[in-house]
N, C-alpha and C positions, 0 to 999 in steps of 0.2 A: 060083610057090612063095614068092620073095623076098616079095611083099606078102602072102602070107596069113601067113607067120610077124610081118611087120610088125604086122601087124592083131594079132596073137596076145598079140605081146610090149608092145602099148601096152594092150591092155585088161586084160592081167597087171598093168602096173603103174600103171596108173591105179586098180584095185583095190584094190591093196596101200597105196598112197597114201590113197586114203578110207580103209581100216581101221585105218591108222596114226592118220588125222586124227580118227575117232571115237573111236579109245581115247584117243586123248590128252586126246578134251575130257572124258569119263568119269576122266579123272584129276584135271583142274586143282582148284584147290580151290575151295570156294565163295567168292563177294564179303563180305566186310566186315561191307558195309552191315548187312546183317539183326540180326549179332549186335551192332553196334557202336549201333543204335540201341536197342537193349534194352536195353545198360549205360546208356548215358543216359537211356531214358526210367526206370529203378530210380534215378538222379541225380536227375534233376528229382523224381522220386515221393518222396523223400527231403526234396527243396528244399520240398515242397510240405508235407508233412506239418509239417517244423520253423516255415515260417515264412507257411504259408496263401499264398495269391496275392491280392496287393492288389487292390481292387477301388473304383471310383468311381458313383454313380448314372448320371454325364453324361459323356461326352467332355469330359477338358478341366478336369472338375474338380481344384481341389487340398487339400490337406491345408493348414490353419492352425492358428498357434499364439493361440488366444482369453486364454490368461491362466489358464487354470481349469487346469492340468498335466495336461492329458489328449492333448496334444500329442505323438504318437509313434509316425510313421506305419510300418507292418510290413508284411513281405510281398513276392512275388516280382512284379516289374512286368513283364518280358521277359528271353524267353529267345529263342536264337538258334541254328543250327548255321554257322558262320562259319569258311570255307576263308582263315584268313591268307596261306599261304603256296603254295599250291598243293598242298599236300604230300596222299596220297593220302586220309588219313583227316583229316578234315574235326575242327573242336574245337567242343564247346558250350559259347554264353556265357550267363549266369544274370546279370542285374541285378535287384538287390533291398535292400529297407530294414529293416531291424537295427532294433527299437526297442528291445532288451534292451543295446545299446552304441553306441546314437545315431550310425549310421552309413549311410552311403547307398553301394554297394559293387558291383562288378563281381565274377564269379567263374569264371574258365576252365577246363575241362577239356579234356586230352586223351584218346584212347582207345589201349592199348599192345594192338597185335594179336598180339604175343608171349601173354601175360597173358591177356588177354582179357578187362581188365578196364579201368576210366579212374582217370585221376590227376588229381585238381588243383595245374595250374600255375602260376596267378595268384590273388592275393585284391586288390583296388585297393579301398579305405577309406579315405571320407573322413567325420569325423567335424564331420560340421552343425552343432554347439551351439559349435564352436570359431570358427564364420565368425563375423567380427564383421558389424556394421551394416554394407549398404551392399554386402555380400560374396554373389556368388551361384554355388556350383559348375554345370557342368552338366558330363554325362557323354555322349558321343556315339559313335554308331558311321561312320568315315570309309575312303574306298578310295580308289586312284587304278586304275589298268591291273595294275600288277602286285601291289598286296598291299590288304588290310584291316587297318581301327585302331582299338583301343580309345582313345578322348579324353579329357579330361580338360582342361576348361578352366577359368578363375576370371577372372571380373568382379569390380570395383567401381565402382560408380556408373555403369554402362553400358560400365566403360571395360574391355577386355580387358587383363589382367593378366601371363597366363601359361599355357601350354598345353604340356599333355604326353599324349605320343605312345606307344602302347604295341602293341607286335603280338607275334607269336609263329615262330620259324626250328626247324623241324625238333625240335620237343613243348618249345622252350624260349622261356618269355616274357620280351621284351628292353624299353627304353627306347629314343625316340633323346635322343641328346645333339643331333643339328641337326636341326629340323622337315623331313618327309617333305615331298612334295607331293602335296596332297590336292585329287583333283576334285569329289568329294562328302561329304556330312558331315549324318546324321539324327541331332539327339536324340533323348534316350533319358528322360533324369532332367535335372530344375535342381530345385535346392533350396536355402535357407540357413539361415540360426537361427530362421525363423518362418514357414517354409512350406515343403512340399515336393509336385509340381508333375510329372507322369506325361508326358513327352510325348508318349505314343502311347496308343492308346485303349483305355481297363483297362475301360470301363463293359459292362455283358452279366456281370458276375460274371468278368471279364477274360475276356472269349469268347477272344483270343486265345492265351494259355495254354492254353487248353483244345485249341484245335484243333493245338498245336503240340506238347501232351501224344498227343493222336492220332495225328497225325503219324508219331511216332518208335512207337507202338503199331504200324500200320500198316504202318512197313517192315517191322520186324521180321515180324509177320507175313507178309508179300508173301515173304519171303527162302524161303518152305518152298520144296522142290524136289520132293517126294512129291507123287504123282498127288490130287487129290482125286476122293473117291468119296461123296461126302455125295448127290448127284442118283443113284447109281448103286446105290443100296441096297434090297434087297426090302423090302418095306411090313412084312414078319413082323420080320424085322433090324431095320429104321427103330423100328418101335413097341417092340423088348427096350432097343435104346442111350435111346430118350427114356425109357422108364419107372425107367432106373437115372439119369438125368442130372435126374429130375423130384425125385427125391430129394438127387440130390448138389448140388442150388441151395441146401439148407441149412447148406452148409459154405465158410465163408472161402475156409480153407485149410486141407485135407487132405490125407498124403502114409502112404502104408503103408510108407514108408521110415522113420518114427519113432516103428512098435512092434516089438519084440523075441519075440512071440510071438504066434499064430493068436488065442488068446482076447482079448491086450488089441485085436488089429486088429478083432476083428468087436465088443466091446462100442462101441469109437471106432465103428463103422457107426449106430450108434443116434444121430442128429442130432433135438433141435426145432424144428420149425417156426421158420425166420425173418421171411416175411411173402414172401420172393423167391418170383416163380413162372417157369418153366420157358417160353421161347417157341418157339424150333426151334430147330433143326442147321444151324450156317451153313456148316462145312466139315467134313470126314474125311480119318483120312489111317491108311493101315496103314503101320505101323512094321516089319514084319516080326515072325514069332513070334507072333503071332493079341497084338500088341500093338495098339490105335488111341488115335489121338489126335483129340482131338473137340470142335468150336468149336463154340460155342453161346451163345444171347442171353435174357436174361432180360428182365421189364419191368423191369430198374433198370440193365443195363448190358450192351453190346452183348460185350463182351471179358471173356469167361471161356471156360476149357477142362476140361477132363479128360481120364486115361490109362485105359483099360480094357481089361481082357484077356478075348478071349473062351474063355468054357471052360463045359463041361459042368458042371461045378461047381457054377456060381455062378447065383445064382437071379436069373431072365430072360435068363442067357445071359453076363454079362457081370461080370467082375469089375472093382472100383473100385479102383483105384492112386491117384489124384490127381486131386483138385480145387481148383483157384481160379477166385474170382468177383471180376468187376470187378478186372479183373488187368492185366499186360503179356503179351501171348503170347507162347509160345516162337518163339525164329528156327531156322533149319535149325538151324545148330551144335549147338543146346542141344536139338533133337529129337535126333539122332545119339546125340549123350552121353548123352541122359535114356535110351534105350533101352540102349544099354551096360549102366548103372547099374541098370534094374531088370532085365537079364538075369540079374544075380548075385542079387536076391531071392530069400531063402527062402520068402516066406509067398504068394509067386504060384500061383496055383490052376495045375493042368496043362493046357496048352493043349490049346482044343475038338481032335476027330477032322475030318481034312480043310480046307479052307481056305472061306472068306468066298464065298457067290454071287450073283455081282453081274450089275445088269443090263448090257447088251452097251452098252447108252448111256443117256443121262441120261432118266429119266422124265418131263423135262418137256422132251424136244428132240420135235421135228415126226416124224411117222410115217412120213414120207416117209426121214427118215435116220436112222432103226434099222433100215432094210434091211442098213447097210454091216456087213462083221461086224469084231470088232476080236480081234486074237491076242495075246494074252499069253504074250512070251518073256523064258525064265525066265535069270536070268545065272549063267552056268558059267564067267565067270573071276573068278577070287577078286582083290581090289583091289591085294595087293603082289604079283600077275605083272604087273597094267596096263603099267608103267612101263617093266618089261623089253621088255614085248611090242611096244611104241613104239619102243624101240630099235632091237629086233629087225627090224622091219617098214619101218623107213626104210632100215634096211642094204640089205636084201633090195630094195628100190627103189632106190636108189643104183646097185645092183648091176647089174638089171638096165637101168635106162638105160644104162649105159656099155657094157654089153652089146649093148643096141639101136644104139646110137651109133657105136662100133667095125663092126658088121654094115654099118649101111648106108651105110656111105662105106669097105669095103674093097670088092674086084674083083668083078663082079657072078658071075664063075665060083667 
């Protein structure tokens, strides 16, 4: 009898303990990363637009000054995401050349997870036309074990001059007054009053910028936590979302959040032809509320989406909330919120009758594993019990170990 209550009371709370450890992690919040690389990649897309990304034919090439005053090189050479301090959310650094105020410049941001937004905390400029003869800046990025450094060194005549040290403690950028020690140390920039001199490879149209603008496109997107259903869609569904999505490639950027009325929203649906054409659906996600959100690639740019609501309404099935092309995707965060946001729209058509029918698995997995079937359970606790219920639930385990504990080591009678 003793051991079957044993048995009883350890698979009680061995129970109780997983459901405790499931809600909990249905509570934690999501990582960072996803949003945090969207505010920087909308930084760089900023950096880019104001001052283009410099670019050379050749590795290695440099910018000179001929005489003829056309000398004035512009443009973003490297960018970086560079953990200073260990600290969790990581800073992006922008190195870039100013021809509008002859400067050759470092620029740091931090990302404030409160906010949810980046600040810049460093600007480091040096103005080139000030270096006399003989004078050569170079800007470097250096580390030892425990931190990373923005550099800043000055030549003349070969001969090292003076060097300063620059990192960053907890979202604030410092100087030192006595050099760090440093194990390693890549250039980045040298330059002086008659040249200036990339030292990492800008040539490819600075292919590197490019894949480091992806990059941060990528997390961000990677961060969703919703199911994709893009492989799991009947071909009738697949063919109404592409023929609304084949027309919404004629829009930048559109949002039904910025008309005030049914008639201005539907004459804004009237787009000309841009030349974009529509390629496929690279990903699906339902939002809840017959909302979806929907990747997709054109022949000019792999990173564009839209929001569509399905509803009987709307002709092919689907109504159009939101388009951008050749864009930043959204990260979880800003999926969550954007659906808040258009749950209070007025001019949302009334969601279809019934829900989305999907296939049981992806249309293009093997025949052999659409035998498994797959159940969709639907969730019946609302998100502000979660956390009670975590408490609740370690109690109740707590409780009964001490329980079990007291039992098996008092008299066996």
């Amino acid at each position: 009898m003793k051991n079957r209550i044993f048995r009883f009371l350890s698979a009680f709370c061995s129970a109780v303990i997983a459901m405790s450890c499931l809600t909990f992690s249905s509570v934690s919040a999501d990582e960072p990363v996803g949003k945090m690389s969207a505010v920087y990649a909308y930084v760089l897309n900023d950096y880019l637009f104001t001052y283009g990304a410099m670019k050379t034919e050749n590795a290695g090439d440099s910018f000179r000054d001929n005489g003829d005053g056309t000398y004035a090189p512009n443009g973003i050479v490297y960018s970086e995401i560079i953990n200073f301090d260990a600290n969790e959310n990581p800073y992006l650094v922008i190195f870039l050349a100013d021809a509008g105020y002859s400067t050759a410049s470092c620029h740091v941001w931090k990302y404030d997870e409160e906010k949810e937004k980046a600040d810049r905390i460093a600007i480091l400029d040096i103005n080139y036309t000030q270096l006399t003869d003989g004078q050569v800046g170079v800007f470097s990025i250096g580390s030892n074990e425990a931190k990373h450094y923005i550099i800043y060194s000055l030549y003349e005549n070969d001969t090292l001059m003076h060097t300063d040290y620059y990192t960053v403690i907890d979202g604030d950028a410092f100087e030192y007054v006595n050099a760090p020690q440093v194990i390693s140390e890549s250039g980045v920039i040298d330059f002086s009053s008659s040249y200036f001199h990339p030292g990492v490879d800008i040539s490819q149209f600075n292919r590197h910028i490019e894949k480091f603008f992806d990059s941060l496109k990528n997390a961000a997107a990677d961060s969703v936590t919703y199911e994709d259903i893009a492989e799991r869609l009947q071909d009738d569904d697949e063919a109404r979302i592409e023929a609304v999505l084949k027309n919404a490639v004629n829009y930048n950027n559109f949002d039904i959040a910025d008309y005030s009325s049914m008639d201005e929203y539907r004459k804004a649906l009237v787009a000309e032809p841009n030349g974009d054409r529509f390629y496929l659906i690279s990903e699906a996600y339902n939002l809840g509320d017959e909302i979806y959100y929907i990747r997709f690639s054109t022949d000019r740019s792999y990173y564009n989406y839209a929001l569509l609501r399905r509803s009987d309404d709307a002709e092919n099935g689907y109504q159009l909330l939101k388009v951008r092309t050749d864009c930043i995707p959204l990260s979880d965060r800003e999926l969550k919120q954007i659906k808040t946001d258009y749950d209070r729209n007025t001019l949302l058509y009334k969601k279809a009758q019934g829900s989305l029918k999907l296939l049981r698995t992806s249309k293009y997995s093997d025949s052999e594993k659409t035998k498994e079937p797959i159940f969709n359970i639907e969730k019946i606790m609302h998100s502000s019990t979660r956390l009670p219920a975590v408490c609740i639930g370690g109690g109740v385990a707590i409780a009964m170990l001490t329980i079990l504990w007291v039992y098996l080591y008092s008299d066996s009678d």
